[in-house]
C-alpha positions in Angstrom: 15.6 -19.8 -7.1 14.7 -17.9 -4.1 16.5 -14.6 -6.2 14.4 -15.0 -9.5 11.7 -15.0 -7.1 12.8 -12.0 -5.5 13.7 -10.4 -8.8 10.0 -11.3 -10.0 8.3 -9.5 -7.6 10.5 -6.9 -7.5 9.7 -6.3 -11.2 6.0 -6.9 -10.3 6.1 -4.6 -7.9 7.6 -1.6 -10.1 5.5 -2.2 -13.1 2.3 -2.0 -11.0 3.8 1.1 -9.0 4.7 2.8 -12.2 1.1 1.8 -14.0 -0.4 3.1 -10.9 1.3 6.3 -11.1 1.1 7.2 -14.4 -2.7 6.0 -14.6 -3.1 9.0 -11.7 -0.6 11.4 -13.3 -2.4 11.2 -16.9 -6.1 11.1 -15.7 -7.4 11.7 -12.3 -4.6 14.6 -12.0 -6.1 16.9 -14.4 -9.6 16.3 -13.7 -8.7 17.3 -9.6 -6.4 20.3 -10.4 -3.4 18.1 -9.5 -4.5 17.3 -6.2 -3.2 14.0 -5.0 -5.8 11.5 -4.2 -7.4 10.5 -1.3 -6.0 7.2 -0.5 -2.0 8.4 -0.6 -3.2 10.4 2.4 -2.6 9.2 6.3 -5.9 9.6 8.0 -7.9 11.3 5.7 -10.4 13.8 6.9 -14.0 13.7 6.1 -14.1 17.1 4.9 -11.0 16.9 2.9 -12.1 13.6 1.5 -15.6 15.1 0.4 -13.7 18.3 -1.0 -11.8 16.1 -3.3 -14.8 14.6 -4.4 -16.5 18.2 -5.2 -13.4 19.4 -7.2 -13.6 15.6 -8.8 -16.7 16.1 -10.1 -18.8 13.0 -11.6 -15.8 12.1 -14.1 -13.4 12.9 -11.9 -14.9 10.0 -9.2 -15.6 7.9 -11.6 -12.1 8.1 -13.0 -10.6 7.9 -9.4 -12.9 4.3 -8.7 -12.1 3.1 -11.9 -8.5 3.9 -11.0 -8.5 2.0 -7.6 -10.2 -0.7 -9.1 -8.2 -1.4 -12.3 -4.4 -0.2 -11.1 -4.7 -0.2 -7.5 -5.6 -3.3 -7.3 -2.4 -4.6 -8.5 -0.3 -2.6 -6.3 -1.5 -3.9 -3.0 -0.5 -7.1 -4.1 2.7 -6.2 -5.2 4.1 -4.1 -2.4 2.6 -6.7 0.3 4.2 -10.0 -1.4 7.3 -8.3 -2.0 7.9 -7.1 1.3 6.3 -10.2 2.6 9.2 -12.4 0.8 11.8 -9.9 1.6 11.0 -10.6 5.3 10.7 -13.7 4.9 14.6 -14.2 3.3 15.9 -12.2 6.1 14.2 -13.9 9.0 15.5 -17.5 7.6 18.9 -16.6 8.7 17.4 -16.6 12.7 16.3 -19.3 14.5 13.7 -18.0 16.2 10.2 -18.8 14.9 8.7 -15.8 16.7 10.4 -13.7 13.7 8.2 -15.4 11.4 5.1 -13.5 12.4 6.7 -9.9 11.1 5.9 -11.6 7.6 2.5 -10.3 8.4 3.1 -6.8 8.5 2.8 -6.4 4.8 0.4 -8.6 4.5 -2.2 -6.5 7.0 -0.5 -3.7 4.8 -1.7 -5.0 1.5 -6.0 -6.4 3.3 -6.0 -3.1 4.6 -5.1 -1.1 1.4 -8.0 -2.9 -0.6 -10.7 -2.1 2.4 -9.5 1.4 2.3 -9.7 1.4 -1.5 -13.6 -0.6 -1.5 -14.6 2.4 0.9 -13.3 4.6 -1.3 -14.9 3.6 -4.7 -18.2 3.3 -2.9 -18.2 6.7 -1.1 -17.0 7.6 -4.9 -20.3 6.5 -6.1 -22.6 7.2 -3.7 -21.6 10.9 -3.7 -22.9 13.4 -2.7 -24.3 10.9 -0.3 -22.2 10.2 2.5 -22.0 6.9 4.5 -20.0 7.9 7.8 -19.4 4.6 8.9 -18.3 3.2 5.8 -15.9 6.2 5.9 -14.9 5.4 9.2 -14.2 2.0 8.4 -12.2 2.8 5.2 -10.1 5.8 7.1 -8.8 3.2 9.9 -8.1 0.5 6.9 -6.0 3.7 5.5 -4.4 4.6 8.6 -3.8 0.6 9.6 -2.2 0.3 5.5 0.3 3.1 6.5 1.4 1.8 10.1 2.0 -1.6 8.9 3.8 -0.1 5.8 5.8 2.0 7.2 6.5 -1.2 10.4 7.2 -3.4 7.1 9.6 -1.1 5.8 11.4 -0.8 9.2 11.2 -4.6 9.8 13.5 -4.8 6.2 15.8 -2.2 7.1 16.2 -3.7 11.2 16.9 -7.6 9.7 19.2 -6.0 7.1 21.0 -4.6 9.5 20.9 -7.4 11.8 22.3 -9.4 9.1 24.9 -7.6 8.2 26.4 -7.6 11.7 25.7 -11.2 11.8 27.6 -11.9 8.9 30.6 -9.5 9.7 30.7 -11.5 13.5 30.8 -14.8 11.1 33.7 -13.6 9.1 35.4 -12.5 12.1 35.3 -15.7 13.9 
């Protein structure tokens, strides 16, 4: 059971990775001279954030909010429950409850992703206004989505390991 779960999400997460993609390839990257948008950046700048919205244009923010609000909204969710499980499978096999918590990582991953993308789609439609707080707020949600990202991805790779050399000690003994 616990693979067809894994296997689920693992198919949820590609579909929504590759709808994601190809929703960015086909239509925001031709309106934005195939610049990539702002929220695959770490720590955005305000000037680079409001230049992408210049060469955007009015269709080209629209199509970006629309984007982050149809496709990346999925994507979050995927990533974030899949590592989320994946963690939790490869804690299970240590007694230690303290582990537990890394189960969180994506999790914070996945809140922080959609506050970075809300930020986003408003700044999106309030331009050429500019809210510098709100862009504050949705720059530290990006750079907070990347740390515990990239934390979530080294948690998986630590407990793999750690479980590989438990389970060669095991076979041993």
């Amino acid at each position: 059971m616990r693979l067809a779960i894994w296997l689920l999400l693992l198919g949820f997460l590609i579909y929504s990775e590759n709808s994601l993609r190809t929703a960015g390839e086909e239509r925001l990257k031709p309106l934005v001279n195939g610049k990539n948008p702002p929220d695959l950046s770490i720590g955005i700048s305000k000037e680079k954030l409001i230049n992408f919205y210049e060469i955007a244009g009015q269709e080209g923010r629209e199509t970006y909010a629309n984007i982050l609000m149809r496709y990346d909204l999925l994507y979050p969710l995927s990533y974030g429950l899949f590592f989320a499980y994946t963690i939790s499978l490869l804690v299970r096999n240590f007694r230690k409850r303290l582990l537990s918590i890394l189960i969180f990582l994506p999790l914070i991953s996945m809140l922080s992703d959609f506050v970075e993308n809300a930020g986003f789609i408003l700044l999106a439609y309030e331009y050429p206004n500019f809210d510098d707080q709100l862009f504050q707020i949705a720059r530290t949600a990006q750079i907070l989505k990347w740390s515990m990202a990239f934390a979530s991805v080294a948690t998986i790779i630590v407990l793999l390991i750690a479980n590989g050399i438990r389970l060669a000690m095991r076979s041993k003994s």
